[in-house]
C-alpha positions as CSV (number, residue, x, y, z in Angstrom):
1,X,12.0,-17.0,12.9
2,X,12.0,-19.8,15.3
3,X,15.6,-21.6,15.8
4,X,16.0,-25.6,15.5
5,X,17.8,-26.1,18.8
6,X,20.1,-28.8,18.1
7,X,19.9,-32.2,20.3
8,X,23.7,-31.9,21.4
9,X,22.5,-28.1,23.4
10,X,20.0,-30.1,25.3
11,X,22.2,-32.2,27.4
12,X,25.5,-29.6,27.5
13,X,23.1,-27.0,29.3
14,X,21.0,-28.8,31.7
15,X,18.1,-26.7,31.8
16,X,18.0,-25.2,28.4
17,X,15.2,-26.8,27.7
18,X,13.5,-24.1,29.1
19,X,15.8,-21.6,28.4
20,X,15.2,-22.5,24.1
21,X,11.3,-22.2,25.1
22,X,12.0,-19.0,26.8
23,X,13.6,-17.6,23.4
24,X,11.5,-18.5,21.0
25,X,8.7,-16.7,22.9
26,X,10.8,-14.2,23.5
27,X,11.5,-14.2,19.6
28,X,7.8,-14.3,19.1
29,X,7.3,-11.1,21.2
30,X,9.4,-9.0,19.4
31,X,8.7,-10.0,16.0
32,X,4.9,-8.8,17.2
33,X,6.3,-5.5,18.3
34,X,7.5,-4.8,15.6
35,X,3.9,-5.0,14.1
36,X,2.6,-6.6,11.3
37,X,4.4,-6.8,7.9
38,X,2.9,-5.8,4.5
39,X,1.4,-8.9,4.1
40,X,0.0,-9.1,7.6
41,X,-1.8,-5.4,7.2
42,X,-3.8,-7.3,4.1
43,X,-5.0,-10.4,6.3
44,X,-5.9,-7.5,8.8
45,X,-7.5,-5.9,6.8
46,X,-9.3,-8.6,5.4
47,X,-10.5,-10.5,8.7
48,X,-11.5,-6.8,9.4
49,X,-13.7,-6.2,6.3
50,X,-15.6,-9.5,6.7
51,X,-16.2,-9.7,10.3
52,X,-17.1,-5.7,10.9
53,X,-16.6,-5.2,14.7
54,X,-14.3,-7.5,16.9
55,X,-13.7,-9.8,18.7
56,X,-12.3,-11.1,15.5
57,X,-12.3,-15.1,15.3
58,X,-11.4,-18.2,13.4
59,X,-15.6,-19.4,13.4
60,X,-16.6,-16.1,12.1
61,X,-13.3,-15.5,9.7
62,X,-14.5,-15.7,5.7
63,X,-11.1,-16.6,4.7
64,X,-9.7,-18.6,7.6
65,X,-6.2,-18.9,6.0
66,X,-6.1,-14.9,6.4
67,X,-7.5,-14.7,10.1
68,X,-4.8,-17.9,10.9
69,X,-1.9,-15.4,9.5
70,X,-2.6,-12.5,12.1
71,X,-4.6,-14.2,14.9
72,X,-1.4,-13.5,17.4
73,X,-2.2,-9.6,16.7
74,X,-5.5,-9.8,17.7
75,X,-6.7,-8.0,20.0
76,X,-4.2,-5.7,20.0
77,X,-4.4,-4.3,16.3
78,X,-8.5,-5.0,16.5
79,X,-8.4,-1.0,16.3
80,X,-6.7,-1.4,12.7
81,X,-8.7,-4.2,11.5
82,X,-11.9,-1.9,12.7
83,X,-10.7,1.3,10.9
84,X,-9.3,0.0,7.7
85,X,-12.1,-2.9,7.3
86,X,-14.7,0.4,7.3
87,X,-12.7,2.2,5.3
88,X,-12.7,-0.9,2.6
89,X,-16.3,-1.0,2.3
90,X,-16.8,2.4,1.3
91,X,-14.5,1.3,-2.1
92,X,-15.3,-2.7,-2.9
93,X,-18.4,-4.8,-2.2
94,X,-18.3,-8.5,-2.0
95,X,-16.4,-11.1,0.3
96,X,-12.9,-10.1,0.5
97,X,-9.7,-12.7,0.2
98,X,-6.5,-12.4,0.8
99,X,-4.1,-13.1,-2.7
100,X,-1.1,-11.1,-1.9
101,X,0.5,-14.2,0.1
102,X,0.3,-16.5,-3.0
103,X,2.5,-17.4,-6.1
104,X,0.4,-16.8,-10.2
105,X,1.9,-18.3,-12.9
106,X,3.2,-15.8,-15.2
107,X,2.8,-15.3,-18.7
108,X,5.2,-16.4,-21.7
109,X,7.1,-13.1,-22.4
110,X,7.4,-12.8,-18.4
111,X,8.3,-16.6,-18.5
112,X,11.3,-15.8,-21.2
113,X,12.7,-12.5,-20.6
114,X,13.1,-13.6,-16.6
115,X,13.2,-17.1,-16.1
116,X,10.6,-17.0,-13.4
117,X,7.2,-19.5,-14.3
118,X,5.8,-18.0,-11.0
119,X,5.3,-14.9,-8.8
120,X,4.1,-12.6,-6.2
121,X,0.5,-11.3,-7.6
122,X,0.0,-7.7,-7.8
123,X,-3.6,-8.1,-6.4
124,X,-2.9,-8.3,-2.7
125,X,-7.0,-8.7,-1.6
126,X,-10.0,-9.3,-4.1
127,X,-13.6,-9.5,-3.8
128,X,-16.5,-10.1,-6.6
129,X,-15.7,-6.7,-8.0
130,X,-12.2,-6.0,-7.6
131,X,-8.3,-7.0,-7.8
132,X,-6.8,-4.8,-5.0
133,X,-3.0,-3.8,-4.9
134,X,-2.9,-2.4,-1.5
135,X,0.0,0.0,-0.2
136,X,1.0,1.2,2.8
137,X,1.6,4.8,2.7
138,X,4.9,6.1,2.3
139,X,6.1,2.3,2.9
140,X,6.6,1.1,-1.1
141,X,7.7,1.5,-4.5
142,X,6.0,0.7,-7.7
143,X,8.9,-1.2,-8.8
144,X,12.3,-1.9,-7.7
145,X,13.5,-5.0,-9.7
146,X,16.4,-6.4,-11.0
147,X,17.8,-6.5,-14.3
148,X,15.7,-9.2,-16.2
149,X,12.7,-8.0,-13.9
150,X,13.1,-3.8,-15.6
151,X,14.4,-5.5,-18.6
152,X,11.3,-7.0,-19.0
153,X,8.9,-4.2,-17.8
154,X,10.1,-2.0,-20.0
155,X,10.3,-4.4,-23.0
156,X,6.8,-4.7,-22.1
157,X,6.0,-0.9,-21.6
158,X,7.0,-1.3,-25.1
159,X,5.0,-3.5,-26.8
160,X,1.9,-1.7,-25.0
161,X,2.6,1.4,-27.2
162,X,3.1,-0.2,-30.2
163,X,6.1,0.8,-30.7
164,X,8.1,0.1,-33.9
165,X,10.6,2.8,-34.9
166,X,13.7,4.0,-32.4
167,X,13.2,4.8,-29.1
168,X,15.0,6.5,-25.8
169,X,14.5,3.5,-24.2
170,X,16.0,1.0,-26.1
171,X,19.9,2.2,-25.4
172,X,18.6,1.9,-22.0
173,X,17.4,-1.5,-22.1
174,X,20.9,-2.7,-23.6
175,X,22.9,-0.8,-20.5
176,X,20.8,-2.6,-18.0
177,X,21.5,-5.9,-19.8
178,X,25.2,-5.0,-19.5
179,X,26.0,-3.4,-17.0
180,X,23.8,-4.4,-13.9
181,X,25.4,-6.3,-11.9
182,X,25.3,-7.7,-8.3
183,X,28.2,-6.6,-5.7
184,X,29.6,-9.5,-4.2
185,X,29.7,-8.0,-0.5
186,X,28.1,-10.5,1.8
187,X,26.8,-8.1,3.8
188,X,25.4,-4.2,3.8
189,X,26.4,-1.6,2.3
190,X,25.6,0.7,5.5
191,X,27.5,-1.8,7.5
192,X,30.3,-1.5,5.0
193,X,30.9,2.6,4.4
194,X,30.7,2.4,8.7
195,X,33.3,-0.6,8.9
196,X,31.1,-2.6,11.0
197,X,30.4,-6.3,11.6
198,X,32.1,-8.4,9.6
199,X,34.1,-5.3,7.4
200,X,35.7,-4.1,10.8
201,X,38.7,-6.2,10.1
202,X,39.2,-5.5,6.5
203,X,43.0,-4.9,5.1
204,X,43.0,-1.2,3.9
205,X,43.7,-2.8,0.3
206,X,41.1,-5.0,0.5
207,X,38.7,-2.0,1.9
208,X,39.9,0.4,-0.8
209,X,39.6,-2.4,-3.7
210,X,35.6,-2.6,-3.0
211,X,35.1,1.2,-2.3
212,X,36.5,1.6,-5.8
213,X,34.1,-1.2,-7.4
214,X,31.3,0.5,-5.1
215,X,31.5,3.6,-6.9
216,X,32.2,2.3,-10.4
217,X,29.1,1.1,-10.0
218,X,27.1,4.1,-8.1
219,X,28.6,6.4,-11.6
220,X,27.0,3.8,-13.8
221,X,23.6,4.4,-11.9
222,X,24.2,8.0,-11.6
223,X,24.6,7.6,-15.3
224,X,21.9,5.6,-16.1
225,X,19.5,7.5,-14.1
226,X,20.0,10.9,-15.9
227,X,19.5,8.8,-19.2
228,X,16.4,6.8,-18.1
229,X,14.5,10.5,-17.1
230,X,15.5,12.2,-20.4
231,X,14.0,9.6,-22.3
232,X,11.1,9.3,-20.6
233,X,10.7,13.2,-20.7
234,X,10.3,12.8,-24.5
235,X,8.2,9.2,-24.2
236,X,5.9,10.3,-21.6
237,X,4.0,7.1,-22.8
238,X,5.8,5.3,-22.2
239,X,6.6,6.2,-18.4
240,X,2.8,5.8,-18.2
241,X,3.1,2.4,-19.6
242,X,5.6,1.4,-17.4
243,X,3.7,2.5,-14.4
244,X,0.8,0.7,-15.4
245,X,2.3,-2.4,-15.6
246,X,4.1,-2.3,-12.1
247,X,1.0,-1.1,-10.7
248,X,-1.4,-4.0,-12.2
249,X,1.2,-6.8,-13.7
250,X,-0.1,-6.5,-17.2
251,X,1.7,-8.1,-19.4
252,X,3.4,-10.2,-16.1
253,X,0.5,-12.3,-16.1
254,X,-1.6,-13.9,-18.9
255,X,-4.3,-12.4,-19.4
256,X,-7.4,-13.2,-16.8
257,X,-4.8,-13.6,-14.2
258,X,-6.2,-13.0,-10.6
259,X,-2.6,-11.7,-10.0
260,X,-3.4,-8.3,-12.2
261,X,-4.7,-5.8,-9.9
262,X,-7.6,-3.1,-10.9
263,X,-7.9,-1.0,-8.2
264,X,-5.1,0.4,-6.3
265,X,-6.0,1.5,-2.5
266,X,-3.1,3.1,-0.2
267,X,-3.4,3.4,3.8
268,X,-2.7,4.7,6.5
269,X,-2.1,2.4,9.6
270,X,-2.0,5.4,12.4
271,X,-5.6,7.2,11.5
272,X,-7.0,4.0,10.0
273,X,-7.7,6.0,6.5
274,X,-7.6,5.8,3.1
275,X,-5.5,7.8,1.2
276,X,-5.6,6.9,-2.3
277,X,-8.5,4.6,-3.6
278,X,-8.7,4.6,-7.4
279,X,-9.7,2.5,-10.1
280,X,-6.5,1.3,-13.0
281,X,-8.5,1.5,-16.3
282,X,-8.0,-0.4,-19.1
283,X,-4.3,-0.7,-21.1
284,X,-5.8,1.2,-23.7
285,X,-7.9,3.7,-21.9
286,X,-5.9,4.4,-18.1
287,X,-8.2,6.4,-15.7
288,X,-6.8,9.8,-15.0
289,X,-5.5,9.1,-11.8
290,X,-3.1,6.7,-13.1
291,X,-1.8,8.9,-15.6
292,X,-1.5,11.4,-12.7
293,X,0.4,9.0,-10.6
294,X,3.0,8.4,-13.7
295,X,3.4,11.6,-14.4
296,X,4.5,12.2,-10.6
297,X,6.8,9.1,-10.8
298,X,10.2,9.5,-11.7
299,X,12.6,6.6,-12.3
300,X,16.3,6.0,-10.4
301,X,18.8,3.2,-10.5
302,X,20.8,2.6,-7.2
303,X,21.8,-0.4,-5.1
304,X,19.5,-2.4,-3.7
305,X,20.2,-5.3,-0.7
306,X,19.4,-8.6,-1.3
307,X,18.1,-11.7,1.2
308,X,22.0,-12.9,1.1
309,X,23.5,-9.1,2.0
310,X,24.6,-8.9,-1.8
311,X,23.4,-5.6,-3.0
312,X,22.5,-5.4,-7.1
313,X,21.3,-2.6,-9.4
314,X,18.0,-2.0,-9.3
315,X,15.7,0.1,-11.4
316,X,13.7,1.6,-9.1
317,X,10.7,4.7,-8.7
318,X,9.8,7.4,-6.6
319,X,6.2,8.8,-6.6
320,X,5.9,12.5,-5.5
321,X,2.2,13.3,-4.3
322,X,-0.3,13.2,-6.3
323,X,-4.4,13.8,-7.0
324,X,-6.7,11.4,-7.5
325,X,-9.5,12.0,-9.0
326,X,-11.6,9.5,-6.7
327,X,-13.6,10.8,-4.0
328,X,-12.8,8.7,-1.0
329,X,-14.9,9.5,1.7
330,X,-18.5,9.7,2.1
331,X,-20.1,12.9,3.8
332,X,-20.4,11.5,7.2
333,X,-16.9,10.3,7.1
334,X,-16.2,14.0,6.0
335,X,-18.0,15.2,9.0
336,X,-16.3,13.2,11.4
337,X,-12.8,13.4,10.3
338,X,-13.2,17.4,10.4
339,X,-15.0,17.5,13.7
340,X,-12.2,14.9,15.0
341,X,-9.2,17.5,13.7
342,X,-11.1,20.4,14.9
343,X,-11.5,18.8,18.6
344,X,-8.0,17.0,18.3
345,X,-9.1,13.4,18.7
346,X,-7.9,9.9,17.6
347,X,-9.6,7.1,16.7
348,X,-7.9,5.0,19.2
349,X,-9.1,7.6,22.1
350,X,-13.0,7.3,21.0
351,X,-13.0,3.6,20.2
352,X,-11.1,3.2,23.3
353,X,-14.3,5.5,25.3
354,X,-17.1,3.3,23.2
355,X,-17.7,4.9,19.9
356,X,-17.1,1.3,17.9
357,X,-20.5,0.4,19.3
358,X,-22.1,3.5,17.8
359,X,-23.1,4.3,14.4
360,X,-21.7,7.2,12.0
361,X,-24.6,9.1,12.7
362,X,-23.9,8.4,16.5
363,X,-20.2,9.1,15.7
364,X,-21.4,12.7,14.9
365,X,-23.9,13.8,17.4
366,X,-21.5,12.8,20.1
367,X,-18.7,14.7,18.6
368,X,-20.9,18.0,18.3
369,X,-22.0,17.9,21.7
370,X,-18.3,17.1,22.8
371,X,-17.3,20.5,20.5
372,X,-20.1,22.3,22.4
373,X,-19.4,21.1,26.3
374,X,-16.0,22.4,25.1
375,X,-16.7,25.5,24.2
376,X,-19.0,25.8,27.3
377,X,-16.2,24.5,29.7
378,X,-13.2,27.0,28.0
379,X,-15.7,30.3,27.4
380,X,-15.3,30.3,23.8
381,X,-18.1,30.9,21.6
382,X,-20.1,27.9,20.5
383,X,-21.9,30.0,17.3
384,X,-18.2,30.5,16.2
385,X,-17.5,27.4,16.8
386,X,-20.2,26.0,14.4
387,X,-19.4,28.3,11.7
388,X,-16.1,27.3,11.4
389,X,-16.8,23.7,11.6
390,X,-19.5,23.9,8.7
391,X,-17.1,26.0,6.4
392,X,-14.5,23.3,6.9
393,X,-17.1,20.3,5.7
394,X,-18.2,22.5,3.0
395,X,-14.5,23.7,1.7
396,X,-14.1,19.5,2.1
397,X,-17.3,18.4,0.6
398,X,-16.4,21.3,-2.2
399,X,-13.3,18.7,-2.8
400,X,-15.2,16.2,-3.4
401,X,-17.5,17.6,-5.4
402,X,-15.1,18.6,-8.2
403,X,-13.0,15.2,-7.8
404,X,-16.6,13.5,-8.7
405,X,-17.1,16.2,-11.6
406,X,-14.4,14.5,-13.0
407,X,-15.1,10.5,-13.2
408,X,-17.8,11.2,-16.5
409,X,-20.4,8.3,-16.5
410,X,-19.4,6.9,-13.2
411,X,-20.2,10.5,-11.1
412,X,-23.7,9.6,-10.4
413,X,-22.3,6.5,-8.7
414,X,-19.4,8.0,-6.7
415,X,-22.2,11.1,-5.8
416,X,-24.4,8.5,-4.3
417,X,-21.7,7.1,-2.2
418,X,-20.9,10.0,-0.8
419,X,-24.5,11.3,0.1
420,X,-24.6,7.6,1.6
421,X,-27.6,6.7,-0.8
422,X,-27.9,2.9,-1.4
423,X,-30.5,2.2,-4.4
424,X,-32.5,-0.9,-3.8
425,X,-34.8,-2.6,-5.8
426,X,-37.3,-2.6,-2.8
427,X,-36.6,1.5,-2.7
428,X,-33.8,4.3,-1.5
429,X,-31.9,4.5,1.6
430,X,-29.8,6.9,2.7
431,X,-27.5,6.6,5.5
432,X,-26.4,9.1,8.2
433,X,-26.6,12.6,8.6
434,X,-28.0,13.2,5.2
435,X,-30.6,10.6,5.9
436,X,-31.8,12.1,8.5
437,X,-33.2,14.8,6.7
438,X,-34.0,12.7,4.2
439,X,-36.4,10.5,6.4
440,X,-38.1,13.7,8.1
């Protein structure tokens, strides 16, 4: 953030005139190496998806408000916004907007149980066919709110089962209402346990007075925590109900809500890949993969910081890995990605030698004649070579085969993508390698 130099500075330092100008850019510069923020990958990833290849620019930009967020990475992260932008239009069709940076009213049970009449959306990016919550791989949680905010999620989780006799999770409920609290600290905890910065001169009373409410505290989460997991052992449900709603913000948001998300898509900044791409399902009918990602989430409560240094309790999750049962490559992205391994290649290397101007198909007879001059130049076989490669697509492609067994009625259409065939109403194309022998 840029500082307000006051007028007073001006005239006390002679030239500091400069010397402010100086520090803001200087501010600038390292808040841009630090790369882009959560909400900076989605208006990469946005300006990415519309425009296709770079230069990326405000005239060609679809959602100018997203491009104007991240113009100052460009062209430095043009890689990313290539990569991921691909990698988006093998899951959603459709112009693609950037939501995730907004404020959706909430609905009336949100409204009462927290007090908030507004908040951040769980649909980070949409398009015409879907409400995107996008994740950055190992850099979230599905939840980690504060006591009215898990009061009212799991109030809510609730309601979704219909539930009207005693449950695990009503004790729960009532502990969270009484007992979380916020530690006035003003400051960190990790600064605090290491006596640093403005805790080095504590008194040794004072010091041993807020280690001992620190750890009252930390045995009520301890506490808590054990409690919350037992119950929801017994209610698995309900854990999937609760999932569901941190995932989407059903029941957050009123019903046709832009804020409730459908499709949840984590990735991965480094390779520029998908990881997890799957559709929510309904409230009453969940897609498999979202009961498999509830069934891997388990629930803590612990200390969380606040903007002000405060830390307060916080129910929060932890999501081991998981399947889903979406298939999120296509065949030619198959190919490549195992040829790329194989050869030990990045993305940045090939883009960076000319491969953004080719096509998949390109992508792929350039990397087998790369594995062949290889083999050539180091005297290894190059029918050994081949036959390992092809097991590995087929071991892959065998993957994603029985992930697409799985989807029911909508295999046909996740078969198709990752053939590459497009149905027209003027005919059938299909794209890539199996193209080719389909055009022969």
């Amino acid at each position: 953030m840029n500082k307000i130099p006051n007028i007073k500075s001006f005239s006390e330092h002679g030239n500091s005139i400069n010397e402010h100008v100086l520090d803001k850019q200087h501010e600038q510069y390292l808040a841009e190496a630090k790369g882009p923020s959560a909400t900076e990958y989605e208006s990469i990833i946005t300006v990415g998806y519309n425009q296709g290849k770079p230069p990326y620019t405000l005239t060609k930009a679809k959602d100018k408000a997203a491009f104007a967020n991240v113009s100052k990475f460009f062209p430095t992260h043009n890689t990313d916004a290539l990569l991921l932008g691909k990698a988006m239009k093998t899951v959603t069709s459709g112009v693609m907007y950037q939501h995730g940076a907004s404020k959706d009213g909430t609905s009336p049970l949100w409204k009462k149980m927290t007090g908030k009449g507004k908040d951040t959306p769980k649909t980070d990016m949409y398009t015409s066919t879907h409400n995107i919550s996008l994740k950055k791989k190992g850099g979230s949680q599905l939840m980690s709110g504060k006591g009215r905010e898990s009061i009212a999620t799991l109030n809510a989780a609730l309601q979704m089962s219909g539930e009207v006799g005693p449950s695990g999770i009503l004790p729960i409920i009532n502990i969270i209402e009484k007992d979380f609290q916020t530690l006035l600290l003003d400051g960190y905890l990790t600064d605090f346990k290491n006596k640093e910065k403005g805790f080095a001169n504590m008194s040794a009373k004072d010091y041993q007075d807020k280690s001992d409410e620190i750890m009252k505290i930390d045995e009520m989460h301890k506490s808590l925590t054990i409690k919350i997991e037992s119950a929801l052992q017994s209610e698995p449900k309900i854990r999937e109900n609760i999932c569901y709603i941190a995932t989407t913000g059903y029941k957050k948001f009123p019903q046709g809500s832009r804020g409730i998300a459908n499709k949840l898509i984590e990735f991965e900044p480094k390779s520029g890949t998908i990881t997890h791409n799957f559709d929510t399902g309904t409230p009453t009918a969940m897609s498999s993969s979202m009961k498999n990602m509830a069934s891997s989430t388990s629930f803590f409560c612990s200390f969380k910081t606040g903007g002000k240094g405060n830390p307060f309790s916080s129910l929060r999750t932890k999501t081991t890995k998981f399947e889903s049962n979406e298939s999120n490559q296509t065949l030619n992205e198959l190919i490549i990605e195992t040829l790329m391994k194989d050869l030990k290649l990045d993305s940045q290397q090939l883009l960076s030698e000319g491969y953004e101007l080719l096509t998949e198909a390109g992508w792929i007879s350039n990397l087998f004649n790369r594995g062949v001059t290889t083999m050539k130049n180091t005297g290894k076989s190059i029918k050994n070579w081949l036959s390992n490669v092809v097991s590995k697509i087929i071991q892959g492609a065998k993957k994603a085969f029985n992930k697409i067994v799985k989807l029911g009625e909508r295999a046909f259409d996740a078969l198709f993508q990752f053939l590459g065939v497009v149905i027209r109403n003027a005919g059938i194309k299909i794209s890539g390698v199996a193209g080719g022998f389909a055009n022969k």
